[in-house]
KEKE-3310 file (N, C-alpha, C; in steps of 0.2 Angstrom, whole numbers, plus 5000, padded with zeros to 4 digits):
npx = (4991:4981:4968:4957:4941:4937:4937:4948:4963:4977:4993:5012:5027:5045:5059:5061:5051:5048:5040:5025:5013:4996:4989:4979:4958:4943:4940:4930:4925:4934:4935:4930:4919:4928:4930:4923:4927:4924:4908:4890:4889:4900:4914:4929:4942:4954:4966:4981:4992:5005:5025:5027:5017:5006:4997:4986:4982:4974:4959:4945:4928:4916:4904:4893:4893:4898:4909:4923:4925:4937:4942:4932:4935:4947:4944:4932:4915:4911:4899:4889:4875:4868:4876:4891:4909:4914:4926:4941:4950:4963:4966:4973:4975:4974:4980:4969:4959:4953:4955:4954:4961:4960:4972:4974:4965:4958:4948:4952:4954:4961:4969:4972:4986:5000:5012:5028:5043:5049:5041:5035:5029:5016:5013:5003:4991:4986:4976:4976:4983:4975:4981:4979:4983:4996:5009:5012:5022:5015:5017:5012:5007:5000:5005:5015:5017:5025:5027:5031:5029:5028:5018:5007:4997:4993:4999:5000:4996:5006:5021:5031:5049:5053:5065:5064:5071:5065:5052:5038:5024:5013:5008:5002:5011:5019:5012:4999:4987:4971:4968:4977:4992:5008:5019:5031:5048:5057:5071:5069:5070:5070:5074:5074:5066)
npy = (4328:4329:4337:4338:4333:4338:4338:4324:4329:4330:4334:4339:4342:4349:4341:4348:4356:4368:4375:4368:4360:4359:4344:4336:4342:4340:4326:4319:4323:4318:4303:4287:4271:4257:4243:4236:4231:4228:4223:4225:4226:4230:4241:4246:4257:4272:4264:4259:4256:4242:4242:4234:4232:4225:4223:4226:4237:4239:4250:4243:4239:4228:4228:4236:4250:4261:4275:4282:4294:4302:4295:4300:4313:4315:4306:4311:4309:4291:4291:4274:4269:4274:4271:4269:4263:4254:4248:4245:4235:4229:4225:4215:4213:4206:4215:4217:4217:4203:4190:4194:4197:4198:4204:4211:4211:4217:4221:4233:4252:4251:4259:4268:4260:4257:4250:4244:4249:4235:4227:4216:4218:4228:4243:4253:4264:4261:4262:4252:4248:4258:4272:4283:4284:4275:4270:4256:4240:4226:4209:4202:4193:4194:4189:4192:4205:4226:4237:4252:4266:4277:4287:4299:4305:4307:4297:4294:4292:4286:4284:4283:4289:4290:4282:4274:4274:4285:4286:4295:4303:4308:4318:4322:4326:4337:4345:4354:4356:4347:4349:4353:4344:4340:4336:4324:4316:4302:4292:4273:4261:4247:4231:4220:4204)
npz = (4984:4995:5003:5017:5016:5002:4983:4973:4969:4961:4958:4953:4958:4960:4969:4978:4982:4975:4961:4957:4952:4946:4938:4938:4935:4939:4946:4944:4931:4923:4923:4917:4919:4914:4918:4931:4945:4959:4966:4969:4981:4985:4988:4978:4981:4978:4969:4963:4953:4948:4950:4938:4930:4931:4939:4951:4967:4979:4991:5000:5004:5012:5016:5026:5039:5050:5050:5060:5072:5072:5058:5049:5050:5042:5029:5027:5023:5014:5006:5004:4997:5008:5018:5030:5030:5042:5043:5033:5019:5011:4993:4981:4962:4945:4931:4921:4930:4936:4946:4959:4976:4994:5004:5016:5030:5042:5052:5055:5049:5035:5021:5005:4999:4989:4979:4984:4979:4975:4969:4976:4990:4997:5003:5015:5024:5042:5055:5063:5076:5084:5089:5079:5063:5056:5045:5036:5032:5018:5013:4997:5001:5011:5022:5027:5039:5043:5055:5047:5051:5063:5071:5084:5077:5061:5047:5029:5012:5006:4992:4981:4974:4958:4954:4966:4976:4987:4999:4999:5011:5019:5035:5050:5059:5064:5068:5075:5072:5068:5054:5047:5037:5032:5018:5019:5014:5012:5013:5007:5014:5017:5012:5001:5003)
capx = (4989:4971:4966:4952:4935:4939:4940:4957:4967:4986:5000:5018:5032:5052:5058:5064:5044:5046:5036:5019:5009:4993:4990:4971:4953:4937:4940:4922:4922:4940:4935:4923:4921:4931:4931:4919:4931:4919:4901:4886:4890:4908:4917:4933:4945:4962:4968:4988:4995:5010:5029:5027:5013:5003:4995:4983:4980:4965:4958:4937:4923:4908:4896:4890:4895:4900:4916:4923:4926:4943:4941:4929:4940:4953:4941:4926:4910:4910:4892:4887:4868:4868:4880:4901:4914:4918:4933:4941:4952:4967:4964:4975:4972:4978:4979:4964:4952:4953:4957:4954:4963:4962:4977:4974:4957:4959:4944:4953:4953:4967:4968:4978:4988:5001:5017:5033:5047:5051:5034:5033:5025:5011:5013:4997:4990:4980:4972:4976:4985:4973:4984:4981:4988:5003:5011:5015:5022:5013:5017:5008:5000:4996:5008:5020:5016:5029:5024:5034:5031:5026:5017:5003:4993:4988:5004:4996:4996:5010:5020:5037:5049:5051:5070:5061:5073:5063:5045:5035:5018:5007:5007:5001:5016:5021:5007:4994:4980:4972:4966:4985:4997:5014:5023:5037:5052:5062:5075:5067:5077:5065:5078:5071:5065)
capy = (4332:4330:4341:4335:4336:4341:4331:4321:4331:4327:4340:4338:4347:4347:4339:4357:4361:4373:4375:4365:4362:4356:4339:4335:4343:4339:4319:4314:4322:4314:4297:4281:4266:4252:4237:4235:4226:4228:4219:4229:4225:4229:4247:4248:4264:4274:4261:4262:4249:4239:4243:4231:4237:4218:4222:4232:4238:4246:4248:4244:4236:4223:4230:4243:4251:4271:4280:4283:4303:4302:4295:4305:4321:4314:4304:4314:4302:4288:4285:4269:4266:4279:4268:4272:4257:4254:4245:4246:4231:4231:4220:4216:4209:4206:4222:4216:4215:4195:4188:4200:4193:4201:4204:4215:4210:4214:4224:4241:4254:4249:4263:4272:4253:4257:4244:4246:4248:4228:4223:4210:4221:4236:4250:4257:4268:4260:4263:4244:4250:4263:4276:4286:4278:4273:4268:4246:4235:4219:4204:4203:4186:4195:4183:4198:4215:4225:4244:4257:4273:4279:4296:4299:4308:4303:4296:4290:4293:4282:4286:4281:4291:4286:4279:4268:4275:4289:4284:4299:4304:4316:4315:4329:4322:4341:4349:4355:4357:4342:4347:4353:4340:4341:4329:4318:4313:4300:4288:4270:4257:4240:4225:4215:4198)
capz = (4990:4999:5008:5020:5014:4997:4978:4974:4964:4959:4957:4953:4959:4960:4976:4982:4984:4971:4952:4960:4942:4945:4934:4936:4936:4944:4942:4940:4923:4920:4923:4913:4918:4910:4920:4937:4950:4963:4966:4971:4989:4989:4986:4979:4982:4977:4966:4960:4948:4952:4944:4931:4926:4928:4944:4954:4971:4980:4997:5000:5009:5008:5022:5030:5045:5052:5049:5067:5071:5069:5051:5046:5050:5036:5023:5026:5022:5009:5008:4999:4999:5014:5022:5029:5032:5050:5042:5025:5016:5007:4989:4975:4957:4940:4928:4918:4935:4936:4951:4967:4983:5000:5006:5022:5031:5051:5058:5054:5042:5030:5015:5001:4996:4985:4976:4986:4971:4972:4967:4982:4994:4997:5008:5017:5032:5045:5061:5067:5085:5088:5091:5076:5059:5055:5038:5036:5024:5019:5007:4992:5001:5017:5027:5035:5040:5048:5054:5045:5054:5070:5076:5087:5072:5052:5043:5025:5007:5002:4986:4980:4968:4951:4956:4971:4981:4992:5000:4999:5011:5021:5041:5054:5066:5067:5067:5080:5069:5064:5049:5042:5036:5029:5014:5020:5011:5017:5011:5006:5016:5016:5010:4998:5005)
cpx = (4982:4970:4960:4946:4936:4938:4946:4959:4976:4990:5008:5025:5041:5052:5060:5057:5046:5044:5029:5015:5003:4991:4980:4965:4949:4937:4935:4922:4928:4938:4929:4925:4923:4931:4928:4922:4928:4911:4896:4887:4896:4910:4923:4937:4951:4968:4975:4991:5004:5018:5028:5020:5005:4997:4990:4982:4976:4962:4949:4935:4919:4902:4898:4896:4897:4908:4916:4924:4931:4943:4938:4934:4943:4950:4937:4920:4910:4901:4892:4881:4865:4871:4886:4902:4915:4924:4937:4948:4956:4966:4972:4973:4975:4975:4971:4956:4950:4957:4960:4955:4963:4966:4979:4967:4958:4953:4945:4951:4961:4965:4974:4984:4992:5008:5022:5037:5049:5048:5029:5030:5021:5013:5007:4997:4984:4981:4974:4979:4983:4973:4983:4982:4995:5004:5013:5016:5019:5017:5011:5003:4998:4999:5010:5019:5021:5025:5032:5034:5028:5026:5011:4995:4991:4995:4999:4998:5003:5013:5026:5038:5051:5059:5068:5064:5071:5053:5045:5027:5019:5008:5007:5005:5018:5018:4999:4987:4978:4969:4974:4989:5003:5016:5029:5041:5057:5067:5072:5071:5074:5071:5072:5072:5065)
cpy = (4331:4332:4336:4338:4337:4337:4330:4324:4327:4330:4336:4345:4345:4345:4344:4359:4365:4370:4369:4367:4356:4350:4338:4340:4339:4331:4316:4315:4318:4304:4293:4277:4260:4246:4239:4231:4223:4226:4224:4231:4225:4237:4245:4255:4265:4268:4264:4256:4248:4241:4241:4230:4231:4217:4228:4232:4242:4243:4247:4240:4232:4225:4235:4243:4259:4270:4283:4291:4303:4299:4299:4312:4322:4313:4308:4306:4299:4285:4282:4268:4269:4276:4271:4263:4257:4250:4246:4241:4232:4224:4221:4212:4209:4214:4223:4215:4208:4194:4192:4196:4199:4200:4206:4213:4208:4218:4230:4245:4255:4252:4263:4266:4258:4253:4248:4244:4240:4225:4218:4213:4227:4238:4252:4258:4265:4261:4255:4246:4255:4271:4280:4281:4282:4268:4258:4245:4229:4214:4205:4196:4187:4193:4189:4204:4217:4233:4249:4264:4272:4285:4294:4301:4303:4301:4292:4293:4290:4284:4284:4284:4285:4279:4273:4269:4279:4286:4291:4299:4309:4314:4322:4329:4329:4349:4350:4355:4351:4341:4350:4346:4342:4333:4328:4315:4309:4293:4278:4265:4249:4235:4221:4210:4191)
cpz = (4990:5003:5011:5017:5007:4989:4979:4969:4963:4957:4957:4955:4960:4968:4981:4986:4978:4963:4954:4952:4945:4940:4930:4939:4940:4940:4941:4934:4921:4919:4919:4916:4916:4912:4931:4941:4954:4962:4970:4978:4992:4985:4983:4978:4979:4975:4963:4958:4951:4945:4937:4924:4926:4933:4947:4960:4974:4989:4996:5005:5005:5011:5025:5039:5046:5054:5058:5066:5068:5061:5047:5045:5044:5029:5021:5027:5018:5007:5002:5000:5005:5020:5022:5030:5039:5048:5033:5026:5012:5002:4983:4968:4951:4935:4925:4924:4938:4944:4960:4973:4988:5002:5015:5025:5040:5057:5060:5049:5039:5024:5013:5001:4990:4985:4979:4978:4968:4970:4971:4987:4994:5004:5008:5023:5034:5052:5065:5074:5089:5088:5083:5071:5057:5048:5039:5030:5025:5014:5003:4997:5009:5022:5033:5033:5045:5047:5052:5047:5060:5073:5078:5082:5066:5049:5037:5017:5004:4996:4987:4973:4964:4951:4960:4977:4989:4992:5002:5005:5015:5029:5045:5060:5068:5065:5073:5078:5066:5057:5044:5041:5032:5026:5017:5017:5015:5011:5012:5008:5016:5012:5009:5001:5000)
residu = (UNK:UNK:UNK:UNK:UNK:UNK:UNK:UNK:UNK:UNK:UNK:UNK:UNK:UNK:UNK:UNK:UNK:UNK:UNK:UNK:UNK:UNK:UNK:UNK:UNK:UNK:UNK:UNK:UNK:UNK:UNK:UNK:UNK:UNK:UNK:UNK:UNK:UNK:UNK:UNK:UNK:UNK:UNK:UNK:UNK:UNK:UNK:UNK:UNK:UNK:UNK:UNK:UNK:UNK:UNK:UNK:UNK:UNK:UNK:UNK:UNK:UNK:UNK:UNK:UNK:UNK:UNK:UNK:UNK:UNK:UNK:UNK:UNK:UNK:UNK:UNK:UNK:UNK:UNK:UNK:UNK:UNK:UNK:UNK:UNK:UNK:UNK:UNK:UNK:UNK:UNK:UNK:UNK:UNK:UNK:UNK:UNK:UNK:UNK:UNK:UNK:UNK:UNK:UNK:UNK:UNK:UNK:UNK:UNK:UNK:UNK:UNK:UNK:UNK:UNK:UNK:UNK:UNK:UNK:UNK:UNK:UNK:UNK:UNK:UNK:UNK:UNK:UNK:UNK:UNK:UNK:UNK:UNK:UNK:UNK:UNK:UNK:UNK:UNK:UNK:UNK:UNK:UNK:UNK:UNK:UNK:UNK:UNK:UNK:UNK:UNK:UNK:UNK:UNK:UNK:UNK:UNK:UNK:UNK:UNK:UNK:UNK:UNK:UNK:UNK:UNK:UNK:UNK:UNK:UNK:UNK:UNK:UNK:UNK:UNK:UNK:UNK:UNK:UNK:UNK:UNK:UNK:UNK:UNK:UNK:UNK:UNK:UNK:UNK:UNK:UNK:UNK:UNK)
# end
């Protein structure tokens, strides 16, 4: 759950909604760094490792540029150096940091990357048609993207249960406020390729 504006916290709950048990604190003090992926001139973000445990995925940038309103609303600001993204990049890499490929890189903002259950593809929310984002699957090598949802609002935060059967996220598709959103459960249907 992330609220707009806010730190990222991580709670767990039954799939009913009920028994909500917060998991993390204030994650600056939770975290160290261990391995630098990213180059002075490059962010990366909201990293989630792949089923098999060998892999990682992460959304960022290399340059400068401003957060459009409608982004801001959702992310807030990232500054870097006193700079925002005008686009963000979906990367993947080997578990140990080694060999960071682009996978996503179209002049949008492509976030929140995380491993569909068969390990061959990433789910993330972008803004590419404009309209609000919407959820897509890509290949691990970038080739094919298809879009996976479609509402006029924020569809995003991606998440898969532990079975791999149900895709999990957040989208304000029925909601008039645009700072409210609602979790989404649905039945994970993607045939493996």
């Amino acid at each position: 759950i992330r609220p707009p504006h806010s730190s990222i916290e991580r709670y767990i709950m039954a799939i009913d909604g009920s028994g909500l048990i917060q998991i993390t604190g204030d994650g600056a003090e939770d975290l160290q760094e261990q391995q630098r992926w990213a180059s002075h001139d490059q962010v990366g973000l909201a990293a989630e490792v792949s089923p098999d445990g060998s892999r990682v995925c992460f959304h960022g940038y290399r340059d400068g540029g401003q957060l459009d309103a409608g982004v801001k609303q959702y992310f807030g600001s990232v500054p870097v150096g006193g700079e925002e993204p005008d686009h963000l990049d979906v990367y993947i890499c080997n578990a140990d940091g080694s060999d960071v490929t682009e996978v996503v890189s179209n002049g949008a903002i492509n976030c929140e990357p995380c491993f569909a259950p068969d390990g061959k593809h990433l789910l993330f929310s972008s803004n590419l048609g404009g309209d609000g984002f919407d959820l897509y699957s890509v290949t691990l090598d970038g080739k094919v993207t298809e879009k996976v949802t479609t509402s006029p609002g924020f569809d995003g935060d991606p998440a898969f249960s532990a079975d791999g059967r149900r895709l999990v996220f957040i989208s304000q598709r029925n909601d008039e406020d645009p700072q409210e959103f609602n979790i989404f459960v649905t039945d994970w249907l993607l045939q493996e390729q």
